[in-house]
C-alpha positions in Angstrom: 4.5 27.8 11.5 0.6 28.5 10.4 -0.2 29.7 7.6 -4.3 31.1 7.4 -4.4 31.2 3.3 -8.5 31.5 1.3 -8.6 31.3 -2.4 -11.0 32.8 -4.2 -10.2 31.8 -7.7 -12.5 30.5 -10.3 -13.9 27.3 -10.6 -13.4 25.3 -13.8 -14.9 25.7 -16.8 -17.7 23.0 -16.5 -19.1 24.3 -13.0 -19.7 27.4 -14.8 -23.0 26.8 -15.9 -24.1 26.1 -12.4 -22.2 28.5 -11.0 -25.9 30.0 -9.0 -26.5 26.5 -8.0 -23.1 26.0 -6.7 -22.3 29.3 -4.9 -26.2 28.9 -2.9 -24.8 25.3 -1.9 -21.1 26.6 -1.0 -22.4 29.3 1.2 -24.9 26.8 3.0 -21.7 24.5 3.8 -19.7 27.1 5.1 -22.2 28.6 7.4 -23.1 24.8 8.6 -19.6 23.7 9.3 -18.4 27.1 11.2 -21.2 26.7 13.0 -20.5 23.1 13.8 -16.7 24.1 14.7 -18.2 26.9 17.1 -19.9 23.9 18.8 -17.0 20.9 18.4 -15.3 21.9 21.8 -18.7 21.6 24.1 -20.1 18.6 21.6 -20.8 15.3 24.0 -22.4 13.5 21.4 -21.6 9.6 20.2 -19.1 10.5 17.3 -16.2 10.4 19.4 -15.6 6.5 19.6 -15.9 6.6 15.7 -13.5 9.2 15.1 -10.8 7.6 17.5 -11.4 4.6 15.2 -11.0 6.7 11.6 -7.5 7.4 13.6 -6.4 4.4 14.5 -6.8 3.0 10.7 -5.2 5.7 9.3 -2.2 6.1 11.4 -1.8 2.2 10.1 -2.2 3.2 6.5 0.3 6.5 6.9 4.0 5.9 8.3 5.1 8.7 10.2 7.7 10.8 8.9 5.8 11.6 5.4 4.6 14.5 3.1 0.6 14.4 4.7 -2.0 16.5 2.9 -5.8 16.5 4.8 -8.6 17.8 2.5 -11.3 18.8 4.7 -9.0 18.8 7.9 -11.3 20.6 10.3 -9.6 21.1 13.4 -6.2 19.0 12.1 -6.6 16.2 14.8 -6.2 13.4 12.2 -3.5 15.0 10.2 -1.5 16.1 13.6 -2.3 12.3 15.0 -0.2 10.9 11.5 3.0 12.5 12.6 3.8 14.0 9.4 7.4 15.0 8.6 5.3 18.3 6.4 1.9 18.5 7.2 -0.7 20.3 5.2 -4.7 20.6 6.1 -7.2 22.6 4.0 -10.1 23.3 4.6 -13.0 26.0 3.3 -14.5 26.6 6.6 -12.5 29.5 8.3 -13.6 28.7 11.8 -12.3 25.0 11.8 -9.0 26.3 10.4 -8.5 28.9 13.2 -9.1 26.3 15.6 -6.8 23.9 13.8 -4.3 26.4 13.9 -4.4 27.4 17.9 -4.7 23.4 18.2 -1.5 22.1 16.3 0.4 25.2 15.4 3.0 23.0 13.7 1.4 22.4 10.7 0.3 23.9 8.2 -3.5 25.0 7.5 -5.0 26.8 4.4 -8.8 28.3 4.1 -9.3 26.7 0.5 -12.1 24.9 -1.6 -11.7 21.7 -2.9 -12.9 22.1 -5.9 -9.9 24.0 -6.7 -6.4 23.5 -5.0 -4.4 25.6 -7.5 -3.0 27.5 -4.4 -1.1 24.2 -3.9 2.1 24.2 -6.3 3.6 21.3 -4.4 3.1 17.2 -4.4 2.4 14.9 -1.1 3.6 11.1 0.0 -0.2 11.1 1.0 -3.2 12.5 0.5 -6.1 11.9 2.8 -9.7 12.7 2.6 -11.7 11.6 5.3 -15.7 11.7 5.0 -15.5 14.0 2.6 -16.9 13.0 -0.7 -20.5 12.1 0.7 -19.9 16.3 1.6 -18.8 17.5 -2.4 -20.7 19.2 -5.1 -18.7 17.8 -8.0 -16.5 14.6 -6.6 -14.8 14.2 -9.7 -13.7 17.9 -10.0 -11.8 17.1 -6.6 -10.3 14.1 -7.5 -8.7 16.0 -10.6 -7.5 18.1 -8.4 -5.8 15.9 -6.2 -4.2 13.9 -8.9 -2.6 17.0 -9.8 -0.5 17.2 -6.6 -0.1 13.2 -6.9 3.2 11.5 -8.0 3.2 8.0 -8.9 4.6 7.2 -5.3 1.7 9.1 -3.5 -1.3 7.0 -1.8 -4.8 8.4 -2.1 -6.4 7.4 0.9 -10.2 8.1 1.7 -13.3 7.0 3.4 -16.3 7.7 2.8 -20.4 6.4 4.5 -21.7 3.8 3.3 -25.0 3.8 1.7 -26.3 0.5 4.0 -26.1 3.3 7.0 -28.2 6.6 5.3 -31.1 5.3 7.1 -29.7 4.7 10.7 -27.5 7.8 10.5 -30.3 10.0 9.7 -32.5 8.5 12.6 -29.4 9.3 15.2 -29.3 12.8 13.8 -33.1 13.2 14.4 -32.6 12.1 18.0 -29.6 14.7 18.5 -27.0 11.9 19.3 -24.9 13.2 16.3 -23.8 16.4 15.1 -26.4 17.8 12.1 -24.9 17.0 8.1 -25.9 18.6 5.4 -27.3 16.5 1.8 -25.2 13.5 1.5 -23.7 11.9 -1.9 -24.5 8.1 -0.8 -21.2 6.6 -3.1 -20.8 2.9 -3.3 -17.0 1.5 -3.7 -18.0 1.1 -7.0 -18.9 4.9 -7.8 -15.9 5.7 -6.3 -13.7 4.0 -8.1 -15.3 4.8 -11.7 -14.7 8.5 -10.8 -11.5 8.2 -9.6 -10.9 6.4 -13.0 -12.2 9.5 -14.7 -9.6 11.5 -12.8 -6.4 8.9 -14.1 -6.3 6.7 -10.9 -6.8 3.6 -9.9 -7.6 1.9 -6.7 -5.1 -0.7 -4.9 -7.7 -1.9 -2.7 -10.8 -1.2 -0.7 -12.4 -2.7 2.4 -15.3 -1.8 4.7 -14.8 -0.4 8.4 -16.7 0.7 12.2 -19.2 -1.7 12.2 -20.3 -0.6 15.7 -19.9 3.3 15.9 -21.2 3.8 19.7 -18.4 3.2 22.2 -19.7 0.6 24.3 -17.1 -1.8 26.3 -16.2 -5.0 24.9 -18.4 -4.7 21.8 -17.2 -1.7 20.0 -13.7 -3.2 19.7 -15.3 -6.8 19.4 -17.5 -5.3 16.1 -15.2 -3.2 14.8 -11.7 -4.8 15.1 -12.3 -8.5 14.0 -16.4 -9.0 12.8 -16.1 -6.2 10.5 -13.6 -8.4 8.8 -14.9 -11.1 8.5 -17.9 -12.9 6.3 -20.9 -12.4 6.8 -20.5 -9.1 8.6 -17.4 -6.9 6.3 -20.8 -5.5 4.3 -22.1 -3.7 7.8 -19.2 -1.1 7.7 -20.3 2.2 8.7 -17.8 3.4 6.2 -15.9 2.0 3.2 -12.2 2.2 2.9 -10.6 3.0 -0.8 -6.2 3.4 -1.1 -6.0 4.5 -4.6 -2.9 5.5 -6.7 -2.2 7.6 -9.8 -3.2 5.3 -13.1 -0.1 3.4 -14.9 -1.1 5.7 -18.1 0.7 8.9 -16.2 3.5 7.6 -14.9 6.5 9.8 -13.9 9.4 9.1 -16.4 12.9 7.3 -15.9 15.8 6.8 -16.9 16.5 3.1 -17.9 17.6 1.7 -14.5 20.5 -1.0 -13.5 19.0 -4.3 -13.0 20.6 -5.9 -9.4 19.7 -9.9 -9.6 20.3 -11.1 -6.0 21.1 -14.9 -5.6 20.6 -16.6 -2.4 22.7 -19.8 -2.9 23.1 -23.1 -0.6 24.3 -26.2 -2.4 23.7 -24.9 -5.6 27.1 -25.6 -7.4 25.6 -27.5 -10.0 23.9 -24.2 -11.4 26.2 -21.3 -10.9 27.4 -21.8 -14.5 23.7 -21.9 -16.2 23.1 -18.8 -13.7 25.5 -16.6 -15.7 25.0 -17.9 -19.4 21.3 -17.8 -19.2 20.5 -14.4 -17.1 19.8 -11.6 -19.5 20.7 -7.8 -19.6 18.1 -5.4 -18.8 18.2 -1.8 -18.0 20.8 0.0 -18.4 23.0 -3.5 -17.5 22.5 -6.0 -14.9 24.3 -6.8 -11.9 24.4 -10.4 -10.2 24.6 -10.2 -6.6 25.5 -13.8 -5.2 24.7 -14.9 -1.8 26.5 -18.0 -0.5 24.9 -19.6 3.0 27.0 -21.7 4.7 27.4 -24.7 1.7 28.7 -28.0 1.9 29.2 -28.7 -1.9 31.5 -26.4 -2.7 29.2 -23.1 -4.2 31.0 -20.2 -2.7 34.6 -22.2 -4.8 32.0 -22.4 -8.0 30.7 -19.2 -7.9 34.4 -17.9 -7.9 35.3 -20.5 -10.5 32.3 -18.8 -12.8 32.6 -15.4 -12.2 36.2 -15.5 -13.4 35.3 -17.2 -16.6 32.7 -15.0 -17.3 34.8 -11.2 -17.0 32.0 -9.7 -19.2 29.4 -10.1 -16.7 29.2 -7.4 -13.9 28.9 -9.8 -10.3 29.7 -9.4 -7.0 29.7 -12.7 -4.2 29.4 -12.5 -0.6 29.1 -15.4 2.3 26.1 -14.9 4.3 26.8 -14.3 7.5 23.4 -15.3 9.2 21.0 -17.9 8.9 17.7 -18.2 6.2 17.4 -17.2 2.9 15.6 -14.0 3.8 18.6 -13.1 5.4 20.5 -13.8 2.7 17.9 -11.9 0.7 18.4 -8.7 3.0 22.1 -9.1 3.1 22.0 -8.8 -1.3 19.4 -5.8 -1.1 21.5 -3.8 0.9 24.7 -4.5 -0.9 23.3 -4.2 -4.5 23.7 -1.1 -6.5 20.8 -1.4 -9.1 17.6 1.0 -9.2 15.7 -2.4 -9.5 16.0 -5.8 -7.1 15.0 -9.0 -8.3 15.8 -12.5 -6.4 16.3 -15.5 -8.3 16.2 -18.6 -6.9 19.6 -20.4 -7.7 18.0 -23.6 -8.0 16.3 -22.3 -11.6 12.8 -23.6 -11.4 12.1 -20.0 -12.3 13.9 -19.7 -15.8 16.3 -16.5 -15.5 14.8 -15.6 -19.3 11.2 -15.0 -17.7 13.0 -12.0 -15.4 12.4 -9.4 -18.5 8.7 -9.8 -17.9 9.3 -9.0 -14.3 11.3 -5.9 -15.6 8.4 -4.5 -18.3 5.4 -5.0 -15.2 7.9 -2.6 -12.8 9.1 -0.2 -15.6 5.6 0.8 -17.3 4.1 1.4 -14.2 1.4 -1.4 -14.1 3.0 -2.6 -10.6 5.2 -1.5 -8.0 5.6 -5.0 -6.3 6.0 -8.0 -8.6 5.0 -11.0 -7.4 6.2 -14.7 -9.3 2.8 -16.7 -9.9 3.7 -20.5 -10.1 0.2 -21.9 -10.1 -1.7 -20.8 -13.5 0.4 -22.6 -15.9 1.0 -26.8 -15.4 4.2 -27.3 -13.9 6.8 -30.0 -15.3 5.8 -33.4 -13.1 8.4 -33.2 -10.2 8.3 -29.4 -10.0 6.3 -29.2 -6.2 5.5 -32.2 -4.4 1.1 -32.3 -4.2 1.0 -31.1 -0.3 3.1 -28.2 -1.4 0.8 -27.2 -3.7 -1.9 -27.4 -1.6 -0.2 -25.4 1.4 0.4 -22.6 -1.3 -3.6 -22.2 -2.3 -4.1 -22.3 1.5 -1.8 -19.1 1.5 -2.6 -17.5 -1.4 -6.1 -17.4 0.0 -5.0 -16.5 3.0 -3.0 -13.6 1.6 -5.8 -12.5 -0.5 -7.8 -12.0 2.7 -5.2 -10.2 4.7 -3.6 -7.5 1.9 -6.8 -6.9 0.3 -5.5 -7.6 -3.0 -5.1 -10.7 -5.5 -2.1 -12.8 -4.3 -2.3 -16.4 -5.9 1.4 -17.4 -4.9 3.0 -15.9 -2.0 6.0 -18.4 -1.8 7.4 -18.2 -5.1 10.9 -17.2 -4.9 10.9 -14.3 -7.5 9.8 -11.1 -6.4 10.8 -8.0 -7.9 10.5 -4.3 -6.4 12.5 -0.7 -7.0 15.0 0.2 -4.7 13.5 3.4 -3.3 10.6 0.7 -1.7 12.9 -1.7 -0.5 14.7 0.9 1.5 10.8 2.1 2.9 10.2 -1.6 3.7 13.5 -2.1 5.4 12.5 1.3 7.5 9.6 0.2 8.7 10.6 -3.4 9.1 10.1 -2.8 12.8 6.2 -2.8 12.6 6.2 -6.8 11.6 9.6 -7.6 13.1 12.8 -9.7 11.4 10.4 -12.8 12.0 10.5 -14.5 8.1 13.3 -17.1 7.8 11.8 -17.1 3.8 12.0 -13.2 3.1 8.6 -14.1 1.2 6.5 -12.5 4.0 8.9 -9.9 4.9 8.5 -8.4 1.4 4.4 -8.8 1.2 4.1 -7.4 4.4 6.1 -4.7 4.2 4.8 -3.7 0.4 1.1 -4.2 1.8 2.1 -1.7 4.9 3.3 0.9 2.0 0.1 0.1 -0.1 2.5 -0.8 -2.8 0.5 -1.9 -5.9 1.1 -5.6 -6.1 1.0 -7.3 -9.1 1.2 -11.2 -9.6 3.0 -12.7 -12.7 2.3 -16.4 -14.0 5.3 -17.8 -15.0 6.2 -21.8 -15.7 7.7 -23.4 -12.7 10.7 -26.3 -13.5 11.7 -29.3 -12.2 14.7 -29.4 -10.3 17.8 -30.5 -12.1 21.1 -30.3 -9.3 20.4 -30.5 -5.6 17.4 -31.0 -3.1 15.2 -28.3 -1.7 15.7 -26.7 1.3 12.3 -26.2 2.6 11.3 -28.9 5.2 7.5 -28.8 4.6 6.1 -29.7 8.1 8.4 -27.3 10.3 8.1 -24.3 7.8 4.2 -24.8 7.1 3.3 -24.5 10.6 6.4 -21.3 10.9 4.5 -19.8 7.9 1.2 -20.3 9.5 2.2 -18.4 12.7 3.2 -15.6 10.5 0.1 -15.2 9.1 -1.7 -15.6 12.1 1.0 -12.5 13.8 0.5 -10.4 10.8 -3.4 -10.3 11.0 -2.5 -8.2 14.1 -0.8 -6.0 12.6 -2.7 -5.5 9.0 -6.1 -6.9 9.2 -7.6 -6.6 12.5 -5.8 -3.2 13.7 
């Protein structure tokens, strides 16, 4: 159902003083842009190719399925393309939202300003503004506004020109090869971030795009899916990418949650007993979810053995039925009960004392993917062999490419997330595939595709004191390297 809506209510207090100004410029926009939506339907300039890119990015950032709000939607093509399970598209010009309407009649269109979305009494999974901020009177006016229909969970996703293009833009608009814009804000990443700061959020990441905005065979998708990524050519983006979330200083509050500590364990009989002694409470309680895959020493009997000596300790044990520790991992998730998951490694060289920090990070707010960091602090002497250590920088680079946010340690076996994610990464576990024998990847990936804010931990890694590792270094390097290489596909180059 559509529903036309125009507000007309007051500005806040602080445009009031410019309110002349303001209501000269307003008028100036709308005429400009009805104008331009009188004119979309018989345009044949060069824009198209750019905006079929602007799609294709977003429909990568926004799983389908979600609460979608568009400010600045003009004729709803983006928002429709997203698949939204509730789709909502404002806009102040009245002629784009009649045309959205006739166009995609199963959303839902509003005539309102930005600068004040108090018609809205209802909060989104996403919000998306798309080349609109270059287009605002006051930017951080907006951005208070859209933090008020934001929950913790919701991604702010925007783009916006970038300042290296003013110049060449304004050239193609002289020679009538684009449609006509009005005065520009020229924002850097920077500016954007300090006002989105000033509004309570934060960004996740931000990256540059559509290095090539003319769609000519072979190069447009040559410029624009792979150079644009890569050094020395990311700073020729026509536009600059920003995901942004709601500041850890306004989080949403909660309950205290129950812990669930899932232990993937092969051959690890020689620890089961420290396992239970040493892992703390947290929460509201904690729960230890054992794993068992397929030992030969005798775990699945100790784990049995330890659980019954220990009554006062709430566990549960189950024998994997597949193959991998990420299976293992998957097989815990989906048979835990806690609010928060947590893997521990049942070999210990991650100390089960250091899982309270990993508890803190997730409760305030500060992250909502928690990432084990064994490489800050100096490990005990036999902790990881010298080529593994070296094959972990190589990913941790790697990974900082590819998520577009700081991951020193990708392979360090505690990672801690909120159920509610888990469940969004398992849903959309089809985009990367069940490919990750390690559940490492799985987990990054899947938290990256949710632009879930990722935060690593340094914590002191320790030697091995029962049992060998189960990582054959050659075999799974090369595995992990094809991983990375298959989820560039899918993340970076899109």
């Amino acid at each position: 159902m559509v529903e036309l809506y125009a507000s007309e209510g007051p500005m806040p207090n602080y445009l009031n003083p410019m309110d002349a100004a303001y209501t000269s410029y307003q008028k100036s926009r709308i005429r400009h842009w009805d104008e331009v939506a009188r004119l979309m339907d018989r345009w044949t300039g060069l824009g198209g190719a750019y905006h079929r890119r602007l799609t294709r990015i977003y429909r990568s950032l926004v799983a389908p399925g979600q609460r979608v709000l568009e400010i600045g939607c003009g004729r709803g093509d983006l928002l429709a393309s997203l698949q939204p399970a509730v789709g909502v598209g404002v806009d102040f010009s009245s002629e784009m939202i009649q045309r959205a309407g006739q166009r995609h009649p199963e959303l839902r269109f509003l005539r309102i300003d930005a600068h004040d979305l108090s018609a809205l009494q209802e909060s989104f999974d996403a919000i998306i503004l798309s080349d609109l901020v270059n287009d605002l009177w006051d930017v951080q006016t907006v951005m208070e506004q859209v933090a008020r229909l934001a929950t913790p969970r919701t991604r702010i996703i925007l783009n916006s020109y970038s300042r290296l293009w003013e110049l060449p833009l304004a050239a193609v608009e002289r020679l009538g090869l684009a449609r006509p814009t009005l005065y520009q804000n020229w924002l850097t990443v920077e500016d954007i971030a300090n006002l989105l700061s000033l509004a309570d959020m934060e960004v996740i990441r931000s990256w540059h795009e559509v290095m090539w905005p003319l769609p000519v065979p072979v190069l447009e998708p040559l410029a624009n899916r792979y150079l644009v990524k890569l050094w020395p050519f990311q700073h020729l983006g026509l536009t600059n990418f920003v995901v942004a979330r709601l500041s850890p200083c306004r989080p949403a509050p909660r309950e205290e949650p129950l812990v669930s500590v899932i232990v993937p364990a092969r051959n690890e009989a020689g620890n089961i007993e420290r396992i239970l002694a040493r892992t703390p409470e947290m929460g509201r309680g904690t729960e230890l979810v054992f794993v068992e895959g397929h030992s030969t020493d005798g775990t699945y009997e100790a784990i049995q053995e330890a659980m019954a000596r220990h009554p006062e300790r709430r566990c549960r044990l189950m024998r994997q039925t597949g193959v991998g520790k990420g299976d293992a991992v998957r097989l815990g998730f989906e048979q835990a009960s806690g609010d928060i998951l947590m893997i521990l490694d049942a070999d210990l060289t991650v100390p089960p004392e250091d899982l309270p920090r990993f508890y803190d990070v997730l409760r305030s707010g500060k992250g909502e993917f928690v990432n084990g960091v064994r490489l800050v602090y100096p490990m005990e002497q036999q902790a990881m062999r010298f080529l593994n250590l070296l094959g972990n920088k190589f990913f941790s680079l790697a990974f900082r490419w590819l998520l577009g946010q700081p991951i020193k340690d990708t392979l360090c076996g505690t990672k801690v997330l909120w159920r509610e994610d888990y469940r969004r990464i398992a849903a959309n576990r089809a985009y990367f595939g069940n490919f990750d024998p390690f559940g490492d990847f799985d987990l990054l990936f899947g938290a990256a595709r949710l632009n879930l804010k990722i935060v690593d931990l340094p914590i002191r890694y320790r030697q091995r004191t029962y049992g060998s590792t189960n990582i054959q270094r050659w075999r799974h390097g090369l595995l992990l390297l094809q991983m990375v290489l298959f989820a560039a596909r899918r993340i970076k180059f899109v």
